[in-house]
C-alpha positions in Angstrom: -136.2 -9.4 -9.5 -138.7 -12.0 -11.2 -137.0 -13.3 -14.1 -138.9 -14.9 -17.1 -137.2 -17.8 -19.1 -138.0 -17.4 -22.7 -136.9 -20.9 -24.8 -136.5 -20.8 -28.1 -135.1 -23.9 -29.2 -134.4 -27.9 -28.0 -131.5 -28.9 -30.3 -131.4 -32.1 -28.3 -128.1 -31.4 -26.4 -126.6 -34.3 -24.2 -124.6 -33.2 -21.6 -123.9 -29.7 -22.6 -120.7 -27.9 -21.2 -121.3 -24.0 -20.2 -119.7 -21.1 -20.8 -121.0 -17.9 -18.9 -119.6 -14.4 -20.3 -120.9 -11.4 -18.5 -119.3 -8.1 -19.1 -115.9 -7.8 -16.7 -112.4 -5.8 -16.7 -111.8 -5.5 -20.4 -114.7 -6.9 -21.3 -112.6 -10.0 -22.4 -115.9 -12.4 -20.8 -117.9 -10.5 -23.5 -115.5 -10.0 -26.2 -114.4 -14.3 -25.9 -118.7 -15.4 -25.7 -119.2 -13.5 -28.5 -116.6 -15.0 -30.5 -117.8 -18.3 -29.8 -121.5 -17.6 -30.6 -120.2 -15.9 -34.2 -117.1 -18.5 -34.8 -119.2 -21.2 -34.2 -122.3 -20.7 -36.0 -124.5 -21.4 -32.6 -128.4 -21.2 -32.2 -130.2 -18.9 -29.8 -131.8 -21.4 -27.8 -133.3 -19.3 -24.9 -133.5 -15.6 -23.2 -134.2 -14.6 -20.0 -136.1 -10.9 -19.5 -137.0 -9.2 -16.5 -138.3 -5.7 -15.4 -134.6 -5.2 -13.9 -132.6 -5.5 -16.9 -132.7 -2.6 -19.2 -135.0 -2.3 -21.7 -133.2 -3.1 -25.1 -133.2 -6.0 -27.1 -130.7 -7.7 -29.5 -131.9 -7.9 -33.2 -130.0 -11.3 -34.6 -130.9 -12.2 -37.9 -133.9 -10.3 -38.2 -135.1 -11.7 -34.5 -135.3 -9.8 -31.4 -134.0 -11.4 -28.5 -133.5 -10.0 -24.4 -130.6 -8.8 -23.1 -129.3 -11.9 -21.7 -129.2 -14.8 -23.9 -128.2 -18.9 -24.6 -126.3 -19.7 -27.5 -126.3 -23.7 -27.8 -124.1 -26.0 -30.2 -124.5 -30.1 -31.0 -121.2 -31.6 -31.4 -121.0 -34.3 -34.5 -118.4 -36.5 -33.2 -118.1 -39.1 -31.0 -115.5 -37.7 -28.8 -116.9 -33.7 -29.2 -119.2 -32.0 -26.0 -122.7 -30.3 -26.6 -122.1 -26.4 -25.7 -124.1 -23.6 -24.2 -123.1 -19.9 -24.0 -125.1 -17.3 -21.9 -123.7 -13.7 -22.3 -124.9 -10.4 -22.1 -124.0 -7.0 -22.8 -124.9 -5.8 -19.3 -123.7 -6.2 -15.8 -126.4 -6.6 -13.7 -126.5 -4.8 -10.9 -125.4 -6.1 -6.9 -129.0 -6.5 -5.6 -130.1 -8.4 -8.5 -127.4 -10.9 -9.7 -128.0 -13.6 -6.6 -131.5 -14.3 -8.6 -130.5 -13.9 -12.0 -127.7 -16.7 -10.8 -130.4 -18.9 -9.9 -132.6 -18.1 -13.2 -129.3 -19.2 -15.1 -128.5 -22.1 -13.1 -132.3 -23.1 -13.5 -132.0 -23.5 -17.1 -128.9 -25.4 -17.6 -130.2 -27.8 -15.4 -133.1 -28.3 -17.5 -130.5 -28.6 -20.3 -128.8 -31.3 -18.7 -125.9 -29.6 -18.0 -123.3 -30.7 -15.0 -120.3 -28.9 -16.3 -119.6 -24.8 -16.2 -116.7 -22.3 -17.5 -117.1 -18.8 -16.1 -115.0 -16.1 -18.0 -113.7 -13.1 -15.7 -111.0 -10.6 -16.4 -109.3 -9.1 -13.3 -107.4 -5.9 -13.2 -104.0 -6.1 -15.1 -101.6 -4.3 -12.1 -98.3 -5.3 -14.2 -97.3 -7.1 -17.2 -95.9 -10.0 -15.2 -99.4 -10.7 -14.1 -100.8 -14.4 -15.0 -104.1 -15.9 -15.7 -105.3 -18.2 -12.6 -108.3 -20.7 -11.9 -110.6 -21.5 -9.0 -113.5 -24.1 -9.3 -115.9 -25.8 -6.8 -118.0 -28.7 -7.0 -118.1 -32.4 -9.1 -114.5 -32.0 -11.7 -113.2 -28.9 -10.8 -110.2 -29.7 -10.4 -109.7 -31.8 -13.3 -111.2 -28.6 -15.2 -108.4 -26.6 -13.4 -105.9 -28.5 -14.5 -107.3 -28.3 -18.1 -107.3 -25.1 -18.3 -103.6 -25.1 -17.8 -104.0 -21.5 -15.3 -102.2 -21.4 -12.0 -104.7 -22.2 -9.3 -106.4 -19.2 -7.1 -105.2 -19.8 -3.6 -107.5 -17.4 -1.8 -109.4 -13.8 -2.8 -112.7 -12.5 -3.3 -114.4 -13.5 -6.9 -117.5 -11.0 -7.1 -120.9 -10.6 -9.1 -123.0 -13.1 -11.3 -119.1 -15.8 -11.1 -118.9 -15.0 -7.6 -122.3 -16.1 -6.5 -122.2 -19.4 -9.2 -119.0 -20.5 -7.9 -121.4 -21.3 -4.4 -124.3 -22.0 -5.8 -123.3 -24.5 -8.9 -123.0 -27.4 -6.2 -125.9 -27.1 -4.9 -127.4 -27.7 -8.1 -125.2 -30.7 -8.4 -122.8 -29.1 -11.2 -119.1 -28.4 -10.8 -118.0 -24.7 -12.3 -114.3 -23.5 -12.9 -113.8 -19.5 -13.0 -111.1 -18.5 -15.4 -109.6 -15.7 -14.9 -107.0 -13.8 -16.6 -105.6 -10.0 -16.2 -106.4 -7.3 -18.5 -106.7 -3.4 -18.8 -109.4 -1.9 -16.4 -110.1 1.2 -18.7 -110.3 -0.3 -22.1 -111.8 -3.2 -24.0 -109.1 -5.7 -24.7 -109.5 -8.3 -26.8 -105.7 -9.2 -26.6 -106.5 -10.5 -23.0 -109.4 -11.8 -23.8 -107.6 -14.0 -26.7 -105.8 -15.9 -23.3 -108.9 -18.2 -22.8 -109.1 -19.5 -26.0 -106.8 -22.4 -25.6 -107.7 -22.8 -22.2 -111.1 -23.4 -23.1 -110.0 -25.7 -26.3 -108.4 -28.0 -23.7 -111.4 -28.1 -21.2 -114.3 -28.2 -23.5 -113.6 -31.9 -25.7 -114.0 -31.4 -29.8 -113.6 -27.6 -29.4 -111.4 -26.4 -32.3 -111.1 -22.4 -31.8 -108.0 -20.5 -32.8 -107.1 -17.2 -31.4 -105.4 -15.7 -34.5 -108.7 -14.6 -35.9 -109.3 -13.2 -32.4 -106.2 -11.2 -32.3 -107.0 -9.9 -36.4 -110.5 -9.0 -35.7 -109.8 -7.0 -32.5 -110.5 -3.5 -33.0 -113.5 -4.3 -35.0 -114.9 -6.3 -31.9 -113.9 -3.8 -29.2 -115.8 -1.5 -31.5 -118.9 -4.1 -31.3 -118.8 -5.2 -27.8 -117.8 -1.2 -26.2 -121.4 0.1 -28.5 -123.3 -2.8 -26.9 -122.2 -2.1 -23.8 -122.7 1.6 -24.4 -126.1 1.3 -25.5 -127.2 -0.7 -22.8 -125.7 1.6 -19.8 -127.6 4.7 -22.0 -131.1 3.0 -21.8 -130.3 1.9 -17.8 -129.9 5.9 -17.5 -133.0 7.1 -19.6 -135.1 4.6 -16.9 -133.0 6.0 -13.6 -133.9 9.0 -15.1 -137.8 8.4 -15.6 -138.0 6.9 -12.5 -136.1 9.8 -10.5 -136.0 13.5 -12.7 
């Protein structure tokens, strides 16, 4: 999978935090990156393409952009973080995620970033089920305790968090996975409205609420489920040229 790093912007960010939202169970990683990028006004600041993604595009403002993106932000206080979000609408699939990993991880280093957030949704079994944490590398655990989640004792994390949650370190960054339960067959932005104090209390200067989260919800499932939609109809039309 050769990956091609498209940058679009500088913005001068110091010591960005990340946070990675690739679609998952209830597409609450999607549903919560997007309504970052929209609440908070940020800047596309780079794209990565490749001829393994589908072939669609994002039109933002009149630009086109690939299907996965970065989103940056520069804080105006003292106190405040610089922010990146990278989010897609597509889940890439098994055989191709270890190098999209490293095409991500490549470009928040050049970014100066040394601090990650994944997003994940996990399967919601029952309603006493509760959001946990798992991290690796430098401030994890403080992250972890930021967050406020019960820790992950032991399990299997899989696709583009999975493989970051190994690989961060070795770039010299420290990621925490967030991860909280939600329906497997629908979009739910109700579950996906659980990370938004966890992530106001890791990332310093963030002011998000999730009231507008919770108002706006139908109108984003209807947003994010189209995306998604659109991008699993064009991955068929190419299985299908490639194969009929």
């Amino acid at each position: 999978m050769a990956v091609k790093t498209i940058r679009y912007s500088e913005l001068g960010l110091e010591n960005p935090v990340a946070v990675i939202g690739f679609p998952s169970v209830g597409l609450v990683s999607s549903i919560t990156s997007n309504y970052m990028v929209g609440q908070l006004e940020m800047e596309t600041v780079a794209g990565l393409s490749s001829p393994s993604m589908p072939p669609y595009c994002l039109i933002h403002r009149g630009v086109a952009y690939p299907p996965v993106r970065f989103y940056g932000r520069k804080h105006t206080t003292k106190t405040g973080r610089d922010l990146i979000v990278c989010l897609s609408e597509y889940a890439p699939k098994q055989e191709d995620c270890y190098e999209l990993v490293q095409a991500i991880l490549s470009y928040l280093n050049y970014a100066g970033c040394r601090e990650i957030i994944c997003l994940e949704g996990t399967a919601r079994m029952s309603e006493g089920d509760a959001p946990v944490a798992c991290g690796s590398g430098p401030g994890s655990d403080r992250m972890i305790k930021k967050s406020k989640f019960s820790l992950m004792e032991g399990g299997m994390v899989k696709g583009i968090t999975g493989i970051m949650l190994y690989e961060a370190p070795t770039w010299g960054m420290g990621i925490t996975s967030i991860m909280v339960p939600a329906s497997p067959n629908l979009p739910d932005p109700g579950a996906a409205a659980q990370f938004i104090p966890a992530l106001s209390s890791m990332i310093p200067g963030l002011r998000l609420s999730s009231k507008p989260l919770l108002g706006e919800a139908e109108e984003i499932r209807k947003k994010v489920q189209s995306d998604q939609e659109a991008a699993e109809r064009q991955e068929e039309e190419v299985a299908g040229n490639l194969y009929g």
